[in-house]
C-alpha positions as CSV (number, residue, x, y, z in Angstrom):
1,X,6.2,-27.2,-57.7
2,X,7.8,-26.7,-54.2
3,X,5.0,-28.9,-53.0
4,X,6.3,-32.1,-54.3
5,X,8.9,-33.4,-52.6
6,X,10.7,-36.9,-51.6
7,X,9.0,-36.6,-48.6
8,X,5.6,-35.6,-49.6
9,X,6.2,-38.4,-52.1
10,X,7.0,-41.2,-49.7
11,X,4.7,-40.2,-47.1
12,X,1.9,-40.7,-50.3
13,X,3.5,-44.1,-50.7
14,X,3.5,-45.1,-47.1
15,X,-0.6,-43.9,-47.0
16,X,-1.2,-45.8,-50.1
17,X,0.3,-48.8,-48.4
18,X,-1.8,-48.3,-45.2
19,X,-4.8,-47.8,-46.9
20,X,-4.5,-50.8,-49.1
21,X,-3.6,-53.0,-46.2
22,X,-6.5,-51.4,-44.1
23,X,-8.9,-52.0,-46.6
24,X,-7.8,-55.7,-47.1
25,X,-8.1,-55.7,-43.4
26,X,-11.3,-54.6,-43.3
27,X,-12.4,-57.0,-46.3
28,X,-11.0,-59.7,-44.1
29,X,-12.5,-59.0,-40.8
30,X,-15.6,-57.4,-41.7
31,X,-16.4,-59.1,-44.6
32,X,-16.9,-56.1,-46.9
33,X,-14.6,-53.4,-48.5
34,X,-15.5,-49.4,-48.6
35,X,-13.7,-46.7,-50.5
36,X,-10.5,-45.6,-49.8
37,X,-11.4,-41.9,-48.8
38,X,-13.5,-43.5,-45.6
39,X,-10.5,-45.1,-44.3
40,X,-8.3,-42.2,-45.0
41,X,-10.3,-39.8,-43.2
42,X,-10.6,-42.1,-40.1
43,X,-6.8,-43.2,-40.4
44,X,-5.8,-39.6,-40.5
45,X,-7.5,-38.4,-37.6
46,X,-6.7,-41.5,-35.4
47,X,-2.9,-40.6,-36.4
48,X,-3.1,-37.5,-35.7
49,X,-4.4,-37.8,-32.2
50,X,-1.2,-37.9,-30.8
51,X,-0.8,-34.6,-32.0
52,X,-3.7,-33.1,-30.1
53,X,-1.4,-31.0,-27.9
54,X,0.7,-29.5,-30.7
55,X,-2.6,-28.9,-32.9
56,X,-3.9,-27.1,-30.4
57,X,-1.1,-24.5,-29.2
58,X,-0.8,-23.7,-33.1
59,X,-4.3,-24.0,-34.6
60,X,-6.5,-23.4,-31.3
61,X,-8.6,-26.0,-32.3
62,X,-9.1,-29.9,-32.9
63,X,-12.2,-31.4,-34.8
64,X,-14.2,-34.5,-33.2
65,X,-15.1,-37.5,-35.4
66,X,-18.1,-38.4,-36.1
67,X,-18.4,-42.0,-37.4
68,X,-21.9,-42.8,-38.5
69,X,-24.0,-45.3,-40.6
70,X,-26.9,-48.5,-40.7
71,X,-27.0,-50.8,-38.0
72,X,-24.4,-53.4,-38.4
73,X,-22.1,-51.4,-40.8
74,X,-18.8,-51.8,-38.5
75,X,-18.8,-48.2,-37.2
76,X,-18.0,-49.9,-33.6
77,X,-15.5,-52.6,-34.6
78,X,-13.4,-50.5,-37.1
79,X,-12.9,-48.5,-33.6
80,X,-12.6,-51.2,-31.2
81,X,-11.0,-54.0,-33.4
82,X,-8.7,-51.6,-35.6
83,X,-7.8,-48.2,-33.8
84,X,-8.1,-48.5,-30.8
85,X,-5.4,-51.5,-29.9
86,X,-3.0,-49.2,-32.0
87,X,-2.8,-46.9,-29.1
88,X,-2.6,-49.9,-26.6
89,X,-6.4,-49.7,-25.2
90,X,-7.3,-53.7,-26.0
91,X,-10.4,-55.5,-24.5
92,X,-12.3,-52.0,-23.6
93,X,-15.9,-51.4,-23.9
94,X,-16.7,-48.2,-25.8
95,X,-18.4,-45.6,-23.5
96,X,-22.0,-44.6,-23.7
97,X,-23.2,-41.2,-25.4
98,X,-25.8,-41.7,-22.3
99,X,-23.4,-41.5,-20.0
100,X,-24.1,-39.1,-16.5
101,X,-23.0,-35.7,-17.0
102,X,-20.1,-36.4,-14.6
103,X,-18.9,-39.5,-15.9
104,X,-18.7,-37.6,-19.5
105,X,-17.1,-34.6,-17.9
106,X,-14.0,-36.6,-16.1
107,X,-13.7,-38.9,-19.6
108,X,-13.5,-35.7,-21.9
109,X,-10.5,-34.5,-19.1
110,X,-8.7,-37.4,-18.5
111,X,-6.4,-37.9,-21.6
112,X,-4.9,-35.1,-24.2
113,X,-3.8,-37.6,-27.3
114,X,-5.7,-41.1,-26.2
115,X,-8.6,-40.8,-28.5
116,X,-11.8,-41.5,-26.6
117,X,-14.9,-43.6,-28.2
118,X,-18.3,-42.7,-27.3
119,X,-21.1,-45.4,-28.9
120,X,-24.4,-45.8,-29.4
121,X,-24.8,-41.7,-30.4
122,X,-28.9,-41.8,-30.7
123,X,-30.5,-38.3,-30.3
124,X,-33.8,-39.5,-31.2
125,X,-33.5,-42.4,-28.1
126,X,-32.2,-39.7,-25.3
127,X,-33.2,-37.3,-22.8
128,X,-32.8,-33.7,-24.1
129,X,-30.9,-32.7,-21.2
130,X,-28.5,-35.5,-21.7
131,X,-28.3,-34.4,-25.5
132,X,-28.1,-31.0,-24.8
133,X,-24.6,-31.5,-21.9
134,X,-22.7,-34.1,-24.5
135,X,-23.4,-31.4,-27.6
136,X,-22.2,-28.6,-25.1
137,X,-19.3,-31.0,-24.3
138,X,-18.6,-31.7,-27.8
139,X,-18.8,-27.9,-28.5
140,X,-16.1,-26.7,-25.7
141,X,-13.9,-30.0,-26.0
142,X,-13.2,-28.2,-30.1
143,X,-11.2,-25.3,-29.1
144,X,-10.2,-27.2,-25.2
145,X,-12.1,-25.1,-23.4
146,X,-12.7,-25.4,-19.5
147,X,-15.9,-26.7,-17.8
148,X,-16.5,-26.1,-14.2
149,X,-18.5,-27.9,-11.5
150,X,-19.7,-26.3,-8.0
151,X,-18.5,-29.0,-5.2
152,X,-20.6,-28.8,-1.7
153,X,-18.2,-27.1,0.2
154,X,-19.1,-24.2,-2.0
155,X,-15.3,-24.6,-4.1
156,X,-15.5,-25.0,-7.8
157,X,-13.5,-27.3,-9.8
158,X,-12.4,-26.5,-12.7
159,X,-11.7,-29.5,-16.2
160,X,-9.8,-29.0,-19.2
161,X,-12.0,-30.4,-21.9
162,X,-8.9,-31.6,-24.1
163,X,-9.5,-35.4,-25.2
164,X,-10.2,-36.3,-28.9
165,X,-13.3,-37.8,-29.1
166,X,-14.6,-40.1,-32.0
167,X,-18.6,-40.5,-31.5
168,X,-20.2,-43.2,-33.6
169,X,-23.8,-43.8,-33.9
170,X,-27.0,-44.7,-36.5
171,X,-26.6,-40.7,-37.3
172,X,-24.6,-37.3,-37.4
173,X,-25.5,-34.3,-35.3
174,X,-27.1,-31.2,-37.1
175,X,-26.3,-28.5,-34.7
176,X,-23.8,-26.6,-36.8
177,X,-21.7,-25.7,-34.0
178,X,-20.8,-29.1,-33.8
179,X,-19.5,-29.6,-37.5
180,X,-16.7,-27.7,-39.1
């Protein structure tokens, strides 16, 4: 059993402990407790963030999360209130999944391990263009790909799609593409 180790064994202790204490945490603040696999899944990928860069040179890709449920179920504030401030970004408003194609484009290329939060993820409430650019983003941003925008002098500008992105809305996409 070359897969149990001390340190596969105190790295299980040391999730257990986070898990326990986020789920306390989230009893506390939220008022309401959810199973541990929920947590684990979001902790996971928050920690691993930081990693982006390394993921990508040796897998070629990085997954987005996609945090959904019922109004009022704390999608938002387990984002805001709990990961975010780990990685320093306190009092910030989430950004919109409405957001001009621009704005969205210069977000997804601004940061390589800072995870980015987009809210408010409604297909059924936006314009199909709008849908269409943030599921093309979503698509490219997986394997870091490169967008490019023509500039009035006629140059082109080119942006490294590389943030991680957590999207949280009322539902999931269901083009395939966009979940692995």
């Amino acid at each position: 059993m070359t897969e149990f180790t001390g340190r596969a064994l105190f790295l299980g202790l040391v999730m257990a402990v986070i898990l326990g204490a986020a789920n306390a945490y989230l009893g506390l603040k939220a008022g309401m407790t959810i199973a541990a696999t929920y947590p684990a899944a979001v902790i996971g990928w928050f920690f691993a963030t930081p990693m982006k860069p390394r993921f990508m040179e040796r897998v070629g890709t990085f997954p987005t999360l996609f945090v959904w449920g019922t109004q009022g179920s704390g999608k938002s504030s387990l984002c805001i209130d709990i990961m975010w401030p780990l990685f320093g970004v306190r009092d910030a408003e989430p950004y919109s999944a409405t957001e001009t194609e621009f704005a969205l484009l210069k977000l997804l290329s601004s940061t390589r391990s800072v995870p980015v939060f987009i809210d408010e993820y409604k297909p059924y409430d936006m314009q199909r263009q709008r849908l269409n650019t943030l599921h093309r983003y979503l698509r490219r941003l997986f394997r870091g790909e490169v967008e490019e925008r023509g500039r009035p002098d006629l140059k082109v500008v080119s942006y490294q799609l590389q943030a991680p992105v957590c999207v949280a809305g009322e539902t999931r996409p269901t083009e395939s593409a966009l979940l692995e």
